[in-house]
VMD Tcl script that draws the C-alpha trace (Angstrom):
set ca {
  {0.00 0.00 0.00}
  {1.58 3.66 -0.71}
  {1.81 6.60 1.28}
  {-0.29 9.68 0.86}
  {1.94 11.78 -1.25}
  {1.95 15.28 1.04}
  {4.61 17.54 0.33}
  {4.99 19.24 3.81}
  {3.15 18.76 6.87}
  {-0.44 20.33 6.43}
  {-1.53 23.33 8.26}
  {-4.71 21.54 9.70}
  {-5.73 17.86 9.65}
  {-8.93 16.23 11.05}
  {-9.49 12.29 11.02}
  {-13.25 11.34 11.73}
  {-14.78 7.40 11.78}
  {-18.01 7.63 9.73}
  {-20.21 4.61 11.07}
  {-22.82 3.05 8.75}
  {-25.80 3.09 10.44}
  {-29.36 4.48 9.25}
  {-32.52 5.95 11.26}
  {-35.29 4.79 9.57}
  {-38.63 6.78 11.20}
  {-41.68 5.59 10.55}
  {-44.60 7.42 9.26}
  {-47.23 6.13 10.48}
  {-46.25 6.35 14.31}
  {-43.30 8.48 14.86}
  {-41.23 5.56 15.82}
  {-37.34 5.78 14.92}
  {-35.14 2.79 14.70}
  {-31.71 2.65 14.06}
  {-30.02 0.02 11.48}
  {-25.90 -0.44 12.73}
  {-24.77 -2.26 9.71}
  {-20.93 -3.13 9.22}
  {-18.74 -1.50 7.19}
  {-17.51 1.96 8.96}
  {-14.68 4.24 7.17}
  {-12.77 7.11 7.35}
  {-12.93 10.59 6.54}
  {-9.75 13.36 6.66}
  {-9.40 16.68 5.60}
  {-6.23 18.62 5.63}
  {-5.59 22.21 4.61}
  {-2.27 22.43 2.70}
  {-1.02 25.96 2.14}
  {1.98 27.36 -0.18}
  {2.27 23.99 -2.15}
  {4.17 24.37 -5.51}
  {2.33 22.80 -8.99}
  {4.27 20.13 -9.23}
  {3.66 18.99 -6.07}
  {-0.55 19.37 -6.18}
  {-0.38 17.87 -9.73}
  {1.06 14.41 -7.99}
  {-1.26 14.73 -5.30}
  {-3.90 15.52 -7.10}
  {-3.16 12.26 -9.43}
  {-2.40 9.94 -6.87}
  {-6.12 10.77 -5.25}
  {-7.00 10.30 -8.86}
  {-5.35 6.89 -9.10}
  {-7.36 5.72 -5.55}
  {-10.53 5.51 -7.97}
  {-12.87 7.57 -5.15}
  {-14.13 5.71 -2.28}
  {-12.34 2.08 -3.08}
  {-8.69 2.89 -2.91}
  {-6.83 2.52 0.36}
  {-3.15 4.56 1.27}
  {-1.10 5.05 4.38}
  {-1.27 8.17 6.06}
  {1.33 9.90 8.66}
  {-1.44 11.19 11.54}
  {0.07 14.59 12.19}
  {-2.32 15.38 14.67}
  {0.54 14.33 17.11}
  {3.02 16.49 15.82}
  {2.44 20.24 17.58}
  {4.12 22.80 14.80}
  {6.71 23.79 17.54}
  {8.50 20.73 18.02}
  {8.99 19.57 14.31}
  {12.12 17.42 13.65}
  {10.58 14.74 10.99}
  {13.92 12.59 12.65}
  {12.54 12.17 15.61}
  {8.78 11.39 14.36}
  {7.79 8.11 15.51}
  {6.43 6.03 12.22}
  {2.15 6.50 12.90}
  {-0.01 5.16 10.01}
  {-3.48 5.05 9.71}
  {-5.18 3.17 7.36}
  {-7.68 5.17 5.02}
  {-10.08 4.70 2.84}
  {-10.66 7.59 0.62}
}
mol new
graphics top color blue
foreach p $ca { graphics top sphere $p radius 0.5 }
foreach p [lrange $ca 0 end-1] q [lrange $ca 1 end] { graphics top cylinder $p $q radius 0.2 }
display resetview
């Protein structure tokens, strides 16, 4: 599996597990009831600033290359990383497993 392709660290980054459940209500009593099916992902966003071209052109075509919602990567989780203590020696390897 490859890496996500960022250039730099990004300025903000937010992880969130998306469950796949439903709440089906019903009409003719008000009643809600709540289907927990299998099959949870993940969502990120990061905010990426001063990136040249070249570098949003590859990670714009590796996203490209994940097919949407099927394609898997590694991702570093720099939520553990606070901005003043960067030293990407010392960064202990963290991967999360995404699906995009």
């Amino acid at each position: 599996m490859e890496h996500l392709p960022l250039p730099k660290p990004p300025k903000s980054c937010v992880f969130r597990l998306v469950p796949n459940s439903h709440l089906h209500v019903s009409k003719a009593n008000n009643a809600s009831e709540v289907y927990d099916l299998e099959g949870a992902y993940w969502e990120f966003e990061i905010e990426l600033t001063n990136v040249l071209e070249a570098d949003a052109l590859a990670l714009d075509a590796f996203l490209a290359k994940c097919r949407g919602s099927v394609g898997k990567f590694l991702c570093f989780d720099y939520r553990l990383i606070t901005r003043a203590h960067i030293n990407f020696s010392f960064i202990p390897f963290m991967v999360n497993e995404l699906l995009f």
